[in-house]
MIKOLVO-511669 format. One line per field, with one value per residue (C-alpha): x, z, y; chain; residue number from 1. Coordinates in nm, 4 decimals. Example, Ala and Ser with C-alpha at 12.3 -4.5 7.8 and 13.67 -1.06 7.14 Angstrom:
<atoms>
c1 [1.2300_1.3670]
c3 [0.7800_0.7140]
c2 [-0.4500_-0.1060]
c [A_A]
k [1_2]
</atoms>
This chain:
<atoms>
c1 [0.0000_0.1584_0.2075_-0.0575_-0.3200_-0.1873_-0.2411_-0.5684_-0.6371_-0.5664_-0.7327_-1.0542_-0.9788_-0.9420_-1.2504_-1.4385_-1.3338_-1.2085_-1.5338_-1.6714_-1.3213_-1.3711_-1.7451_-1.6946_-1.4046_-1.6262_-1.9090_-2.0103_-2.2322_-2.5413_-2.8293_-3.1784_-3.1047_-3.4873_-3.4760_-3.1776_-3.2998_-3.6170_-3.4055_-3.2061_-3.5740_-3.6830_-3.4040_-3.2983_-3.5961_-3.8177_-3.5499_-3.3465_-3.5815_-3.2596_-3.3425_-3.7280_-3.6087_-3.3302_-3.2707_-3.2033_-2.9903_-2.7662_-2.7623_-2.6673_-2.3270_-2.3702_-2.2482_-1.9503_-2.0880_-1.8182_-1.6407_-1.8681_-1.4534_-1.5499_-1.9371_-2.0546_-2.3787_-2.1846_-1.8923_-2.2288_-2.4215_-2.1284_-2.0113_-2.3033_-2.3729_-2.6929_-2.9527_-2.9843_-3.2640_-3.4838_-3.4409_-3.0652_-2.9425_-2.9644_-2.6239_-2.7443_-2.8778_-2.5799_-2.4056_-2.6475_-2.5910_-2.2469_-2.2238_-2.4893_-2.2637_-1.9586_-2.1409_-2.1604_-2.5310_-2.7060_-3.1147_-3.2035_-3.4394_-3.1867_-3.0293_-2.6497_-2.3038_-2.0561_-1.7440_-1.5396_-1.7919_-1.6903_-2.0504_-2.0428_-2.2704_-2.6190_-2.7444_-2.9397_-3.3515_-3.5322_-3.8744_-3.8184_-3.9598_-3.8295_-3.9247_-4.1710_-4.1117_-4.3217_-4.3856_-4.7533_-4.7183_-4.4109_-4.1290_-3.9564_-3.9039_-3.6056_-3.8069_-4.0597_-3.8111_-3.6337_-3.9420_-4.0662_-3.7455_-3.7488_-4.1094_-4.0853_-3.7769_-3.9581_-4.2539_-4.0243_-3.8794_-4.2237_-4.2997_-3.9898_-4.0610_-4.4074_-4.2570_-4.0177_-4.2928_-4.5106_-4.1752_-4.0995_-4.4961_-4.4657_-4.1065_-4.1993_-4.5131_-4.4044_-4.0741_-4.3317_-4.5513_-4.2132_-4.0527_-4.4439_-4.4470_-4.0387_-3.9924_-3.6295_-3.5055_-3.4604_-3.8346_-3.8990_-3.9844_-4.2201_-4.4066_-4.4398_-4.5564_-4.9372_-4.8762_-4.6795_-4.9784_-5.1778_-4.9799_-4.9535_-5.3191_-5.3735_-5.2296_-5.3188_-5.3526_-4.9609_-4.9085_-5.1660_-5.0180_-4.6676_-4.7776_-5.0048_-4.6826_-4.4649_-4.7194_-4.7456_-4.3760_-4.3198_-4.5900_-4.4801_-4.0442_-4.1860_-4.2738_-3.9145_-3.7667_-3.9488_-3.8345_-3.4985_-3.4620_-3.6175_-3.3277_-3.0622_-2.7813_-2.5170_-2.2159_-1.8978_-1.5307_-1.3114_-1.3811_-1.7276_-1.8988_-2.2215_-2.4571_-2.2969_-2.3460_-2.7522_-2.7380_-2.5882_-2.7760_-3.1216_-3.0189_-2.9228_-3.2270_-3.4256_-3.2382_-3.3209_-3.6666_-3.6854_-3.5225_-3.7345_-4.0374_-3.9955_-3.8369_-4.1742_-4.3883_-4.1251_-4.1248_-4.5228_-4.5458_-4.3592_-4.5572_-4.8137_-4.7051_-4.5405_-4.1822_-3.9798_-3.6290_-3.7231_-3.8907_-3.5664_-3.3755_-3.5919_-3.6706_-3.3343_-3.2603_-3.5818_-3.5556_-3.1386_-3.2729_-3.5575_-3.3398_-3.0700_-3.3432_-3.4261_-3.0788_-2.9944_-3.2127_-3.1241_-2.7744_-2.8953_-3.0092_-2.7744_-2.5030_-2.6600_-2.7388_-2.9225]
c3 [0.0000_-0.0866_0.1721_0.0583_0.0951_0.4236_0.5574_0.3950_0.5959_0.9017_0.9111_0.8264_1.0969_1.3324_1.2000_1.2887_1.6088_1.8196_1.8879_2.0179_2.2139_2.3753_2.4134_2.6452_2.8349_2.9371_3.0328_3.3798_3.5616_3.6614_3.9464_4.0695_4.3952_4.4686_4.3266_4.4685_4.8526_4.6970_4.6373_4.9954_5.1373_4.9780_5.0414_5.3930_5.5963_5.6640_5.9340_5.9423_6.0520_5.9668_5.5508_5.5964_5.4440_5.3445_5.6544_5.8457_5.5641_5.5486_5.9547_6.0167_5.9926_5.7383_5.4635_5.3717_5.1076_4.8588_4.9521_4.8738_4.9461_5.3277_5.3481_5.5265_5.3627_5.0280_5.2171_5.3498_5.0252_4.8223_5.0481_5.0650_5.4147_5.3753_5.3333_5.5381_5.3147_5.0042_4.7066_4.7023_4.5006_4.1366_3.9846_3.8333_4.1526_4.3475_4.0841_4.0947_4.5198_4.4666_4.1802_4.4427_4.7365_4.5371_4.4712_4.8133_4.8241_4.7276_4.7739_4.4678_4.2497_3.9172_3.7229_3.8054_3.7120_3.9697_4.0709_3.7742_3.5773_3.7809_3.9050_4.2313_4.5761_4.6218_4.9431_5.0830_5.0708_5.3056_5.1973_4.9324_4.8640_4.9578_4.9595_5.1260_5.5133_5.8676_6.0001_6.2262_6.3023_6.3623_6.1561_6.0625_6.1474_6.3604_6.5452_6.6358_6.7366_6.9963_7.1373_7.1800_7.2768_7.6125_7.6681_7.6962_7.9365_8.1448_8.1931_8.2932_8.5383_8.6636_8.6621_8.8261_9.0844_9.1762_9.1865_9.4353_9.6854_9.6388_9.7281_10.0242_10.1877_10.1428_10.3205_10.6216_10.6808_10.6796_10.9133_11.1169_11.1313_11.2081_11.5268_11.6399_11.7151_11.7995_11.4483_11.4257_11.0698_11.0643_11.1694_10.8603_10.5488_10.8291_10.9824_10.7902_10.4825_10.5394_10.5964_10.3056_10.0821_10.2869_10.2393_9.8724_9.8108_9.9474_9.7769_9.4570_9.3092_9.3468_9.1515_8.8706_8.8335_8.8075_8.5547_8.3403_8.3146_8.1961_7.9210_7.8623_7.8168_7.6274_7.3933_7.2998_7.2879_7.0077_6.8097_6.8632_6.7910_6.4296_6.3403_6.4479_6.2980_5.9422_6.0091_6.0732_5.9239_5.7197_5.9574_5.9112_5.9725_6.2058_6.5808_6.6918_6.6737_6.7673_6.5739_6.7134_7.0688_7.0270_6.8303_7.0769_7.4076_7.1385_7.1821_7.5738_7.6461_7.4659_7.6666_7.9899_7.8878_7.8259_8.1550_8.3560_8.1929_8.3776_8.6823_8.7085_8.6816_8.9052_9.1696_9.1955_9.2119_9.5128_9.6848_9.5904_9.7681_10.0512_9.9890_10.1656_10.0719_9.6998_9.7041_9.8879_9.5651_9.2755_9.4272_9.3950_9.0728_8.9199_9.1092_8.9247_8.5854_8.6029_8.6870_8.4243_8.1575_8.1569_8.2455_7.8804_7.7446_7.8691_7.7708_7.4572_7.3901_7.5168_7.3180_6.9853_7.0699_6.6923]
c2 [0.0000_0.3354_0.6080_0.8414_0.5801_0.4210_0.7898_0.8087_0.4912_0.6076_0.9003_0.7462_0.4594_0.7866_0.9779_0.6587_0.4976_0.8122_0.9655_0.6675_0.5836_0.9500_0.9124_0.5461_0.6703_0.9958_0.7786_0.8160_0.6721_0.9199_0.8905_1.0602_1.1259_1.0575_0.6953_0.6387_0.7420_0.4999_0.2576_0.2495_0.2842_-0.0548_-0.2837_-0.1513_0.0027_-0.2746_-0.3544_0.0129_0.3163_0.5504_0.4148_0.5718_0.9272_1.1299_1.3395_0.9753_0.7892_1.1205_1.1445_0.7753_0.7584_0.5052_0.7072_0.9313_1.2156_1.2538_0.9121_0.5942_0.3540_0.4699_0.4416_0.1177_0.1306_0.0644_-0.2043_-0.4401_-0.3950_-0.5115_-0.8176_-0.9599_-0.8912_-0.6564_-0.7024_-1.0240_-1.1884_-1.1013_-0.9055_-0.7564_-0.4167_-0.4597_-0.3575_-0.0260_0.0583_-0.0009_0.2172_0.4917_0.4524_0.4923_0.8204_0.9347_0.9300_1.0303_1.3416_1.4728_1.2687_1.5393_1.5991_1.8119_1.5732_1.6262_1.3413_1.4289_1.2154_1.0647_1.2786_1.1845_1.4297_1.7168_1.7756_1.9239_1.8881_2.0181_2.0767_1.7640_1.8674_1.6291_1.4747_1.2513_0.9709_0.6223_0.2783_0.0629_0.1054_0.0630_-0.2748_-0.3662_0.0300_0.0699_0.2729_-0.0190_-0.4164_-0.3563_-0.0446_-0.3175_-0.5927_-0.3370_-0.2642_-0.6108_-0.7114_-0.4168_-0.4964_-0.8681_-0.8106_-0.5396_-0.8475_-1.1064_-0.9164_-0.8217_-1.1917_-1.2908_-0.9869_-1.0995_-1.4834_-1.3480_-1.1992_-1.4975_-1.7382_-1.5000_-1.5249_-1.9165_-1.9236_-1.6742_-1.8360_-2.1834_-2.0856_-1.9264_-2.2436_-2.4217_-2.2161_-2.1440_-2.5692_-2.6265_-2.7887_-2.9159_-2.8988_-3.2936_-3.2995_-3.0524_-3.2734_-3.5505_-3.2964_-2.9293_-3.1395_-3.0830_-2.7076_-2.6737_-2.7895_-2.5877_-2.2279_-2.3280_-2.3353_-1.9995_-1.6968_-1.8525_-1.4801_-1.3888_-1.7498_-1.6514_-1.2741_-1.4750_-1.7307_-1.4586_-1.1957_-1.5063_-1.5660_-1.2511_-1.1754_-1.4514_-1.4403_-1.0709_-1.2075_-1.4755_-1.2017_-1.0230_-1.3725_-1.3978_-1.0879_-1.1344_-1.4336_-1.3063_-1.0287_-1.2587_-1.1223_-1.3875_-1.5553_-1.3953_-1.4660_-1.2700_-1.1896_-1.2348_-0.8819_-0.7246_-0.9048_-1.2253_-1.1760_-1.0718_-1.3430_-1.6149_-1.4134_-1.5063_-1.8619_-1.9092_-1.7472_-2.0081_-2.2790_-2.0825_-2.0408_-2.4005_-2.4670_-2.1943_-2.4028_-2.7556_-2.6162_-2.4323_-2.7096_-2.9652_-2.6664_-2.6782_-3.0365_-3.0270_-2.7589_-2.9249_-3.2382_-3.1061_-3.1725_-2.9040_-3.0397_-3.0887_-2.7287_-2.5778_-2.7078_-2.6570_-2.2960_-2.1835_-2.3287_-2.1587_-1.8533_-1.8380_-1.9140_-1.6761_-1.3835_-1.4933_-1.5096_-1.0944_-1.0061_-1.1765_-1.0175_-0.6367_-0.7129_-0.8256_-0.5475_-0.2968_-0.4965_-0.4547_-0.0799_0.1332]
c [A_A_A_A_A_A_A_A_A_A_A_A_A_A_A_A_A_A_A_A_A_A_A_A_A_A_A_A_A_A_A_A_A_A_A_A_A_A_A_A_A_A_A_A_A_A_A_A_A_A_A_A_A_A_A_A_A_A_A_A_A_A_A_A_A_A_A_A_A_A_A_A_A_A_A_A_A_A_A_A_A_A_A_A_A_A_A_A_A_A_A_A_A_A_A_A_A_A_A_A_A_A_A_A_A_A_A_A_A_A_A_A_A_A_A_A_A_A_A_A_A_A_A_A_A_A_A_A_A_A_A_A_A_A_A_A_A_A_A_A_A_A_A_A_A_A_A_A_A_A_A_A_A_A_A_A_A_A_A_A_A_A_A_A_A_A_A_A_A_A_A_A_A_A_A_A_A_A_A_A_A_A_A_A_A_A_A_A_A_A_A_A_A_A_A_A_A_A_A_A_A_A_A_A_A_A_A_A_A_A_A_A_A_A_A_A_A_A_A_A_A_A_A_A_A_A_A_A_A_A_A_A_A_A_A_A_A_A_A_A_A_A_A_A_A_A_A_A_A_A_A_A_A_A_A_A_A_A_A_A_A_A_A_A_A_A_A_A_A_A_A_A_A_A_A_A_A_A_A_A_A_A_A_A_A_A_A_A_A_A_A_A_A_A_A_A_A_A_A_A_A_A_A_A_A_A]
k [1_2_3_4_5_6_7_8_9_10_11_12_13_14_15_16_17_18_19_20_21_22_23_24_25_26_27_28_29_30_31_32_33_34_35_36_37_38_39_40_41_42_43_44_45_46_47_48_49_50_51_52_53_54_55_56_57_58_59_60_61_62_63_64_65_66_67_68_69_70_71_72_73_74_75_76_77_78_79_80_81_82_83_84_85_86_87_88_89_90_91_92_93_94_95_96_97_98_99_100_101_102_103_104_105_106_107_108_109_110_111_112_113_114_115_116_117_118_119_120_121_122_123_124_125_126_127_128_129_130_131_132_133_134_135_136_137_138_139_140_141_142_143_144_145_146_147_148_149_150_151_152_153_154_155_156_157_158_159_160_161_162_163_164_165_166_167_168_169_170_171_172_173_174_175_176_177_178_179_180_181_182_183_184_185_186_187_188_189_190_191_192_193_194_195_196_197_198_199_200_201_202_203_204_205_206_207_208_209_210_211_212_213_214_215_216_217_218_219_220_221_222_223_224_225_226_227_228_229_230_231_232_233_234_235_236_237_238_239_240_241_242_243_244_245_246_247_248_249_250_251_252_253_254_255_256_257_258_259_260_261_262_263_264_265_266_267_268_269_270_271_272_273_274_275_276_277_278_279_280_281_282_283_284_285_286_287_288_289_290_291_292_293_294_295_296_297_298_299_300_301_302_303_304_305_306]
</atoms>
């Protein structure tokens, strides 16, 4: 091929393939900053109430405006880690999450371009719209979990309160009944039998206010348990963290619960039949488990903290 037409060639080559060489390398990414609060509103407030709106996402801590490398919002969505279960970020919208943040996360409702565009920071505007969010009137499924979660523990420890009065009325009154006829305590379990099935049957309210709060607490934790099971978040190597100690304290206090359970019903068999050394035993065994169970649960809670 002769000079003149191997220049010819290139510039045609040139005229053809460097517009669209310039146009992809100054491709960038762009985002709505509404759809993009929208989207971290559907995949992240049914359990987050900071994800309802914009004012809460941009007050979290969860994102750095102008640095999406150092915003944990973007490190969880991207390893996996959030959300815990159900639909995850579609690609674009991760991208559009991520040209939002390194924006400054602005709030005007304009289609803008990542930082690489040179498109600067608009002050945040609160109000826009977001995802599905609010769970059985709540602001969110985790806003519901931490309140079952405190008022389940605040019943228990009503319940274990009320089981402490009603344990302290059957103990004066039967060591009462015992130095009132010069009972010897190897004379205990022969004669104070009959009064112990006596004092048992009386005060029957105390028992029923004890057994009703249990329910009561109980019935509201299973609630906190489905929901913090549907939140479970994924296991992860490395130290144990947060997430892993409300998650292990979940689990001893079904065990407790479990045990708190039969030693009930094995402690009022024996009041029922009288047997003061059996009672002395199983009372202090269920009175220690009961008071284990709500302290779990407080530090449960105060472990996981927002």
């Amino acid at each position: 091929m002769k000079p003149r037409h191997q220049r010819l060639l290139a510039v045609a080559i040139a005229t053809i393939c460097l517009p669209a060489l310039a146009s992809a390398q100054g491709q960038v990414k762009t985002f709505e900053p509404s759809k993009v609060v929208a989207a971290i509103g559907t995949y992240c407030s049914a359990c987050h109430g900071w994800a309802s709106g914009y004012d809460g996402i941009i007050g979290s801590g969860k994102i750095v405006p102008g640095d999406p490398g150092a915003s944990l919002l973007i490190s969880v969505v991207e390893s996996g880690y959030m959300p815990p279960a159900g639909p995850k970020f579609k690609a674009d919208e991760l991208d559009a999450v991520r040209a939002w943040i390194a924006a400054g996360a602005p709030g005007s409702d304009v289609v803008a371009s990542d930082a690489t565009s040179g498109a600067t920071a608009v002050d945040g505007a609160p109000g826009l719209p977001v995802g599905k969010g609010g769970f059985l009137g709540f602001p969110s499924k985790a806003a519901y979990h931490r309140a079952a979660g405190w008022t389940s523990s605040g019943l228990l420890l009503a319940a274990g309160a009320v089981g402490a009065v009603r344990a302290y009325n059957l103990i004066t009154a039967g060591h009462d009944y015992r130095d009132a006829n010069g009972i010897g305590e190897d004379q205990i379990s022969a004669l104070c039998s009959s009064e112990i099935q006596s004092l048992w049957s009386d005060g029957q309210a105390l028992r029923w206010t004890h057994v009703g709060l249990l329910v009561a607490g109980e019935t509201i934790y299973l609630g906190n348990a489905i929901t913090g099971i549907q939140m479970l978040s994924p296991a992860h190597a490395g130290p144990p963290n947060r997430s892993d100690l409300h998650r292990w304290a979940f689990f001893t206090h079904a065990g407790l619960m479990a045990a708190e359970v039969v030693l009930g019903f094995l402690t009022t068999d024996a009041l029922s039949k009288g047997d003061h050394e059996l009672v002395s035993s199983l009372g202090v065994a269920h009175a220690a488990v009961g008071l284990a169970i709500p302290v779990v649960m407080i530090a449960s809670g105060v472990v996981i903290g927002q």
